[in-house]
C-alpha atoms as one frame of an Amber mdcrd trajectory, in Angstrom:
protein
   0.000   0.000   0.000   3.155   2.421   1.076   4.309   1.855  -2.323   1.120
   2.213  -4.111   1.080   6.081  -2.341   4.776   6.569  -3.267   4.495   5.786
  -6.762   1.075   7.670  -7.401   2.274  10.556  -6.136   5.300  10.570  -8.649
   9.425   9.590  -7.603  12.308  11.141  -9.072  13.482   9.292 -12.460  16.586
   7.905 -10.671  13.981   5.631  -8.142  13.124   2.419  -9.643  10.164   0.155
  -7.865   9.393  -3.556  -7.214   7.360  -5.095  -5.241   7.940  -8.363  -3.263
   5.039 -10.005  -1.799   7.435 -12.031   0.757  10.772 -11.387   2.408  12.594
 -14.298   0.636  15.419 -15.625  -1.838  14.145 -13.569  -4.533  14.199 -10.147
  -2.728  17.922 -10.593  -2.959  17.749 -10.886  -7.393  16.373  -7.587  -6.797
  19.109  -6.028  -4.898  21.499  -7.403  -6.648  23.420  -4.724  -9.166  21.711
  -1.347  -7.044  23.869   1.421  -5.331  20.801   1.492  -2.597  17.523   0.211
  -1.235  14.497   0.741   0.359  12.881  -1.853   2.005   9.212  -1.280   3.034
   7.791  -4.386   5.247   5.642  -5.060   8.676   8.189  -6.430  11.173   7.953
  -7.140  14.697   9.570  -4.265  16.365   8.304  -4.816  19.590   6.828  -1.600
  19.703   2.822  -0.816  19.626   0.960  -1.318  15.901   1.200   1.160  13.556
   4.720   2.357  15.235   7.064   3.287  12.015  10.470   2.368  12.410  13.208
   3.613  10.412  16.926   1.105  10.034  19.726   0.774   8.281  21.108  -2.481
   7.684  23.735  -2.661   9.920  20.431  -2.169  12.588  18.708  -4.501  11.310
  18.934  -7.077  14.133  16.247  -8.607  15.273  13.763  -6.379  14.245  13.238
  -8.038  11.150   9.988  -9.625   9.110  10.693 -13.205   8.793  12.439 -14.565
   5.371   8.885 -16.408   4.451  10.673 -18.199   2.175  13.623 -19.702   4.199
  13.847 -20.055   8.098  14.915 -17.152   9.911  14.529 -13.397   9.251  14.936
 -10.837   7.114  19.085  -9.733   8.707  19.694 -13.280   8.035  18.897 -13.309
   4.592  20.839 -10.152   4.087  23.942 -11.815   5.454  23.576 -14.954   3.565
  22.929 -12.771  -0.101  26.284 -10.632   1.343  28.156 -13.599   0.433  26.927
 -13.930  -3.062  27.446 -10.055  -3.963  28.129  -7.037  -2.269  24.810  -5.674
  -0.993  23.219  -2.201  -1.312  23.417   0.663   1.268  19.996  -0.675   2.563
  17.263   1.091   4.318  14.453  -0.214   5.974  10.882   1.542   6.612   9.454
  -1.446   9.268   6.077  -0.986  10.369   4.509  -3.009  13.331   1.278  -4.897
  12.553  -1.208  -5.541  14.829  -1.150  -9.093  14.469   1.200 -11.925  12.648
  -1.231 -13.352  10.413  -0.274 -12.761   6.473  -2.467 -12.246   3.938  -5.294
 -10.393   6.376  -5.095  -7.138   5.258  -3.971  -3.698   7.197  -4.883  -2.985
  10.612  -6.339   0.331  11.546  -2.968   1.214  13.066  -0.682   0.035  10.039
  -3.486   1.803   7.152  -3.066   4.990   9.703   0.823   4.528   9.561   1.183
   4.676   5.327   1.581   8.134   5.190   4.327   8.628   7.821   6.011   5.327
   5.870   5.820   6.793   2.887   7.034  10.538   4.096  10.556   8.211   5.803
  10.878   6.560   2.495  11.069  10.172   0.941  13.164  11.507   3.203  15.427
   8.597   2.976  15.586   9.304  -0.929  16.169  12.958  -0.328  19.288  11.420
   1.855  20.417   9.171  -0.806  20.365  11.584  -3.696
């Protein structure tokens, strides 16, 4: 939905877009080749739902969605692709969901929270430019 908003309201030509329905193997084809990222994803940051948190990689810890696609989390992923190719200055815009269950739409705390992800993802570009 965050990158629905971003996209509708128009990114600078440099910003390219893709959207990955799950944190897995094939988020890393995507990174692969890019000077930087941003990742937009719910993650359990501990923190109460709708709470926008904004990481860099090297943050990343344990506040990370959960590789759906391999066991562990999103970091681990990360450090498993960093041995294949030499990752992106990565950025991630986590937002916590009300509840763990995929595929059950926003809460009313996370749909509240897309504007404030999508203003961090902006000023993150603004950064990276």
């Amino acid at each position: 939905v965050a990158l629905r908003a971003l996209v509708g309201e128009g990114l600078p030509p440099h910003v390219q877009t893709s959207e990955a329905r799950t944190a897995g193997i094939s988020l890393l084809a995507d990174l692969k080749g890019l000077d930087a990222a941003v990742i937009i994803t719910a993650a359990d940051t501990r923190a109460e739902p709708g709470t926008v948190t904004v990481v860099n990689a090297a943050e990343l810890g344990d506040a990370a969605a959960p590789a759906t696609d391999l066991p562990g989390t999103l970091a681990d992923l990360l450090d498993v692709g960093a041995l294949a190719f030499p990752l992106p200055d990565l950025w991630f815009v986590l937002v916590q969901p009300a509840e763990d269950l995929p595929g059950t739409g926003l809460s009313l705390p996370v749909g509240q929270a897309v504007t404030e992800m999508v203003a961090r993802v902006r000023e993150i570009i603004g950064r990276l430019a």
